[in-house]
Every structure is written in structure tokens, then in C-alpha cells.
C-alpha positions as CSV (number, residue, x, y, z in Angstrom):
1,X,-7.7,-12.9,20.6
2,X,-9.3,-9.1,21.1
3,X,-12.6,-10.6,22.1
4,X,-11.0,-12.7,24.5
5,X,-8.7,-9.5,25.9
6,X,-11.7,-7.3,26.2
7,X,-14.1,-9.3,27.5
8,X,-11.3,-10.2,30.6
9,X,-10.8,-6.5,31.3
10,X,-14.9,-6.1,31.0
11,X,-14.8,-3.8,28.1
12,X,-16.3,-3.6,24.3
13,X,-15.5,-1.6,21.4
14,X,-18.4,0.9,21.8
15,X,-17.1,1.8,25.6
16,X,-14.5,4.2,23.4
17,X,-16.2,6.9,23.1
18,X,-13.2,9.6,24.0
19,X,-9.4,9.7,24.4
20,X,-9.8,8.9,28.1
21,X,-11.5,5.7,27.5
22,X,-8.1,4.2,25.9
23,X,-6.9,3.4,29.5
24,X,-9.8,0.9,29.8
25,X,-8.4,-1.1,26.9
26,X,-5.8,-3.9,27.5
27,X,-2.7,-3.4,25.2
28,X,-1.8,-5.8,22.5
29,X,1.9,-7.1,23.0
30,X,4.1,-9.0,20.5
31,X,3.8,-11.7,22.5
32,X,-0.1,-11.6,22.1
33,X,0.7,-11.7,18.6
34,X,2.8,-14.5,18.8
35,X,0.9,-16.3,21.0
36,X,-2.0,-16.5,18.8
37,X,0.1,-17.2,15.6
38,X,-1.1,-16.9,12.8
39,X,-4.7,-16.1,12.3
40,X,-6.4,-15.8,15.5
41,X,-5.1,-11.8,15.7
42,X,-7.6,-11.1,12.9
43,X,-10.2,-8.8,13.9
44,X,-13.4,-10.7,11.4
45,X,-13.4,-14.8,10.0
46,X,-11.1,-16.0,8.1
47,X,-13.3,-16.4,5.2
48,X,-13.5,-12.0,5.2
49,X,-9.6,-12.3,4.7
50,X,-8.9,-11.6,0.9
51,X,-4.7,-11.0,1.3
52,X,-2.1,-12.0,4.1
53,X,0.7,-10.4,4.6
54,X,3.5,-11.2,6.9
55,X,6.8,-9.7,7.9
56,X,10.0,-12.0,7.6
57,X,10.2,-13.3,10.9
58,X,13.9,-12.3,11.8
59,X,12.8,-11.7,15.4
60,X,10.7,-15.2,15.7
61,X,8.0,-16.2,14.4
62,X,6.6,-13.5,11.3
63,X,3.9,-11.3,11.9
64,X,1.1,-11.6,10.3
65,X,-1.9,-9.4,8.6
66,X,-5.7,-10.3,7.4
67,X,-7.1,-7.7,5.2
68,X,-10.8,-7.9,4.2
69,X,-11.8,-6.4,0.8
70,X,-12.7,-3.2,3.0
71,X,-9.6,-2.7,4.1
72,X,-7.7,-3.1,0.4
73,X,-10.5,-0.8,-1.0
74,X,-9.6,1.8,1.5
75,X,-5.9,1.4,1.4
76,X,-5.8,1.7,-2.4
77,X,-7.8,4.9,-2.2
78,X,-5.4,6.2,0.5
79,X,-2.5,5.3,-1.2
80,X,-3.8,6.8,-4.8
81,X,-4.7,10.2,-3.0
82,X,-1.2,10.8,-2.0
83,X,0.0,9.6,-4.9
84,X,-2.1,12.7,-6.5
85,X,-1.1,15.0,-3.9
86,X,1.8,14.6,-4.6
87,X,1.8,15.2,-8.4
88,X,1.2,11.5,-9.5
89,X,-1.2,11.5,-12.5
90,X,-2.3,7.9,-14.7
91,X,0.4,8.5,-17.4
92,X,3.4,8.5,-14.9
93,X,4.9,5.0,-14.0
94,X,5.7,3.6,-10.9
95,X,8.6,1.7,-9.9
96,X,8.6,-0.3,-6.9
97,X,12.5,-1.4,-6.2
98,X,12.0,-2.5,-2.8
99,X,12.1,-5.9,-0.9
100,X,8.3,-5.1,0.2
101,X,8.3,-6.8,3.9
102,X,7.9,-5.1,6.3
103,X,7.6,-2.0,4.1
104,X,3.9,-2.1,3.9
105,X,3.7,1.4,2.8
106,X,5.3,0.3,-0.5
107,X,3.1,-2.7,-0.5
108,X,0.5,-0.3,-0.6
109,X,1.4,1.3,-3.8
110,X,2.2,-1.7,-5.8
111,X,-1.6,-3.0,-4.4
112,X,-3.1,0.7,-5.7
113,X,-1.3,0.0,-8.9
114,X,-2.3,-3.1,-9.6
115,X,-5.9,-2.9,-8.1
116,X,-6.9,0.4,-10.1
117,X,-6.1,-0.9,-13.4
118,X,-3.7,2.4,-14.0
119,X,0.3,2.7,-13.6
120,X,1.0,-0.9,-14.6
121,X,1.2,-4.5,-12.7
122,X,4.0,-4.1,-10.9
123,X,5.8,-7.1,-9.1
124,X,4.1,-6.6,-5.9
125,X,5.6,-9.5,-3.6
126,X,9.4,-9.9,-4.1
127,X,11.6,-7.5,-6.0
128,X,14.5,-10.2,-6.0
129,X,12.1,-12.4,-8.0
130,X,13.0,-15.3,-5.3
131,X,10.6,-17.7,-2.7
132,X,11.5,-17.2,0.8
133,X,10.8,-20.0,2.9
134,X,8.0,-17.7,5.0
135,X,6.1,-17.4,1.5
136,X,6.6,-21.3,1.5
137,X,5.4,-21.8,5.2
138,X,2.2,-19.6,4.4
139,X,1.3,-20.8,1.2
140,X,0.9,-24.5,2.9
141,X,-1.5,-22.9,5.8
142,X,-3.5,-20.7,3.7
């Protein structure tokens, strides 16, 4: 989809070079997002994607996000160094009580958690322990 949308308003990646260069850019709607639904938004191939996630869809159909290993190694490291900056250490514990769509950000820190073998395995996909039918729809495209 972003290959398609740059290459009709005749730019590439490397033509941002400064601030001013973002008006060359075309804008990426919902509707692009939609349009394209499911995996087409992904900026590499599907066989760089490691982890989906999607939001619940209340609005249509759910959004959805590829993340490549890079991505997941950067978040984690991200996530752990405000975690530290903010007092964390590896002996404290980590609760994460939240429905985690769309909450990415708490997504995150389950991920860290999990991912750098310290604070635990917490539950990182539904607090409520239950299946919603976009984890069903997903699970049958994947």
C-alpha cells in the first residue's frame, strides 16, 4: 500500500531529508487502512512479521499491526528503559490488569516482561482470560 501511495505522488522514502519534505508525502487515512485489510499496510513481507496485533474493530473492520523481530527487539528495550527510569528494578513484579487492545503501551510491557526473561510471564493477550471472535477471525488468516 505505501509503495503504491508514493510511487503515485512520485516520491521515495530517501526524498525526506527535512521537516519540509513531509508535505511531499501522501497521508495514510483509515480508510487506506481499511482498504488494504489486513496485511497489505505492512511496511516489509509477511514472512518478516513475527506478532500481529489488532485493535477490536468496534469502528469496522480491526486495525491491524505487523511487527518484525526488529521492531519487538526495540520496543522491549524502550519499554524496559522507562521501566528503569522510572524506579523498576528485576526483583519488582509487574501486573498487567488491563484489556490490552488498543492499549498497546501495556502490550508493550507484558511483551518486555515476557521477552527479557525477568518480572514474570504475564498474561499478555486477554486479562478476562476469554477468546474474542477478532482473535478467532485472525487466528484462521494467520
Amino acid at each position: 500500500m505505501y509503495r503504491r501511495k508514493f510511487d503515485a505522488a512520485g516520491v521515495h522514502p530517501d526524498d525526506f531529508r527535512e521537516l519540509s519534505d513531509l508535505r511531499k508525502f501522501p497521508c495514510t487515512t483509515k480508510q487506506d487502512l481499511r482498504d488494504n485489510y489486513p496485511f497489505d499496510t505492512f511496511a516489509v513481507p509477511m514472512e518478516q512479521v513475527v506478532r500481529i496485533h489488532a485493535s477490536s474493530g468496534t469502528t469496522g473492520k480491526p486495525t491491524v499491526v505487523g511487527y518484525t523481530q526488529n521492531d519487538i527487539d526495540n520496543w522491549a528495550n524502550i519499554v524496559a528503559r522507562s521501566l528503569r527510569a522510572a524506579g523498576g528494578s528485576p526483583k519488582d513484579k509487574i501486573h498487567v490488569a488491563y484489556g490490552l487492545r488498543p492499549v498497546y503501551w501495556w502490550a508493550g510491557r507484558a511483551l518486555w516482561c515476557r521477552t527479557s526473561g525477568r518480572y514474570g510471564d504475564p498474561d499478555v493477550w486477554r486479562a478476562d482470560g476469554k477468546t474474542s471472535a477478532t482473535d478467532l477471525r485472525f487466528s484462521t488468516q494467520i
